[in-house]
C-alpha positions in Angstrom: 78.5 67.3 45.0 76.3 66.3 47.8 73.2 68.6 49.1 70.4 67.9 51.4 68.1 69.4 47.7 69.3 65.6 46.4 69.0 63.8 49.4 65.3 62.3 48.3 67.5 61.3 45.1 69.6 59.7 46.6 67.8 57.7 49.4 65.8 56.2 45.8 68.9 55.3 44.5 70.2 53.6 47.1 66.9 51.9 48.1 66.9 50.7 44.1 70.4 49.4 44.2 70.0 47.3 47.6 66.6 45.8 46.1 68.4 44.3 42.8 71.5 43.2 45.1 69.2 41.2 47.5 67.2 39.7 44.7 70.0 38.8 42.8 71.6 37.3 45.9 68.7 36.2 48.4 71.3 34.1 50.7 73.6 36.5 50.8 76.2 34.3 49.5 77.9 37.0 46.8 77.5 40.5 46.1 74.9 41.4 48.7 77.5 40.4 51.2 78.6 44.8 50.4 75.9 45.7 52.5 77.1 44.7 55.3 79.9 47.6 54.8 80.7 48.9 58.7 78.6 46.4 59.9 81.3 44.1 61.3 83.0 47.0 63.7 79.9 48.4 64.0 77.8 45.6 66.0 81.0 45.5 68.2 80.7 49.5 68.6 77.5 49.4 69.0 77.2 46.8 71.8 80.1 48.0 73.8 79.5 51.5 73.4 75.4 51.3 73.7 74.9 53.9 70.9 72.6 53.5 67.8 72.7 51.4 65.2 73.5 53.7 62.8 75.8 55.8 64.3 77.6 52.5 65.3 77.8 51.3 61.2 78.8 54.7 60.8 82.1 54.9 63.2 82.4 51.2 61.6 82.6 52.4 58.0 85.3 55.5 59.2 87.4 52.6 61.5 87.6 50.5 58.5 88.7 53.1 56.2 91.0 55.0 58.6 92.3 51.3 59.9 93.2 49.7 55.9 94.0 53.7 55.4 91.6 53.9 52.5 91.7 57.6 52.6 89.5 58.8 50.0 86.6 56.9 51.5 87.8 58.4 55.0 87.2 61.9 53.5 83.9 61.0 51.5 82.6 60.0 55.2 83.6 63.8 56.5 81.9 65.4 53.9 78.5 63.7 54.4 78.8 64.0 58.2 79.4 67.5 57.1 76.7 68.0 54.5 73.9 65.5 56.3 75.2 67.0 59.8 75.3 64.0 61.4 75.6 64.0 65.1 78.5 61.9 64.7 81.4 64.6 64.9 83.0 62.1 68.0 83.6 58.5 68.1 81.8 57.0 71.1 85.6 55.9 71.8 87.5 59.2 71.9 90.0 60.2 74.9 88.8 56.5 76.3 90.0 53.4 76.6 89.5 51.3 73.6 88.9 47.7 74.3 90.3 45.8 71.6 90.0 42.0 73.5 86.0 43.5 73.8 85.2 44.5 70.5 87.0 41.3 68.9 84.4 38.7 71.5 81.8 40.9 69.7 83.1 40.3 66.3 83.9 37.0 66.7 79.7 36.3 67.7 79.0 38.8 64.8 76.5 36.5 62.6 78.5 37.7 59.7 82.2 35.9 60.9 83.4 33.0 58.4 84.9 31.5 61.5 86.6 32.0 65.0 89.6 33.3 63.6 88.5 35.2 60.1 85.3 37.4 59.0 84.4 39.4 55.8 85.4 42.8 56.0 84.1 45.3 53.1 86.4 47.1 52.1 85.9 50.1 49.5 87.8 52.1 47.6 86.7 55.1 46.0 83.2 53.4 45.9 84.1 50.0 44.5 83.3 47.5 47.5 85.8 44.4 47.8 84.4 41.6 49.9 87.7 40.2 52.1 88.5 37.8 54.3 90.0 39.1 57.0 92.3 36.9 60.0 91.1 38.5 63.6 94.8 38.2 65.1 95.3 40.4 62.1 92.4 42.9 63.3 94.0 42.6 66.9 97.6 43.6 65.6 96.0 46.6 63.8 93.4 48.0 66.4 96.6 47.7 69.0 98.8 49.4 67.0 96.9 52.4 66.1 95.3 52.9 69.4 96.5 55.7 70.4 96.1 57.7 66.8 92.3 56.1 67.3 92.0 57.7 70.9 92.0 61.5 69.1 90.3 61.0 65.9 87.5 63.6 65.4 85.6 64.7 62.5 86.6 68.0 61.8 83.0 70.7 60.6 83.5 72.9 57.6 
């Protein structure tokens, strides 16, 4: 399906899609609201763990999907990892504590919340985004209770 030969295709594609959302939504009051898909997590990731950006939207976009067990997506993120060889192959969290009181103060200044106690949360399945509203005592209750499957996830290579 995927192939570094299509890559350049691709890259257009998306780059043409993102354009007509953010013209047709320049306040990012609707539909452009799907680009921010990982982004949530990811800031959090990104400023506890102090990787890169996209690495950080990456492991965001896998914790949503493993978290609201959206597995198809899950296994769509393997195989580009996979095909793309990302350097991603370990969360910036594995065999380590995971602080979930951390990453919800980082959330919770994300400039994307609604509020203190809900934010947007893309979630996608099989390529359809859904724009949700999501309660962060509801975040809390599933980060704590999947901590320890979360502690030894690892993208498996082909």
């Amino acid at each position: 399906i995927l192939s570094m030969k299509n890559l350049d295709e691709i890259i257009f594609s998306c780059a043409k899609y993102k354009n007509s959302l953010v013209s047709n939504d320049f306040k990012e009051s609707g539909i452009r609201q799907i680009l921010n898909y990982g982004h949530t997590f990811g800031h959090a990731i990104e400023k506890y763990y102090r990787i890169g950006h996209g690495e950080a939207v990456f492991w965001g976009m896998y914790l949503i999907c493993f978290l609201f067990e959206n597995l198809k997506d899950l296994e769509n993120l393997n195989k580009l990892n996979a095909v793309f060889d990302y350097p991603f192959q370990k969360p910036p969290w594995l065999h380590k504590n995971i602080p979930v009181e951390k990453l919800l103060d980082f959330i919770k200044k994300d400039k994307k919340k609604i509020d203190d106690s809900q934010v947007n949360l893309i979630l996608s399945s099989g390529g359809n985004a859904e724009i949700k509203k999501v309660d962060l005592n509801s975040i809390e209750q599933i980060l704590t209770d999947n901590i320890d499957k979360l502690k030894t996830i690892e993208i498996k290579s082909n």
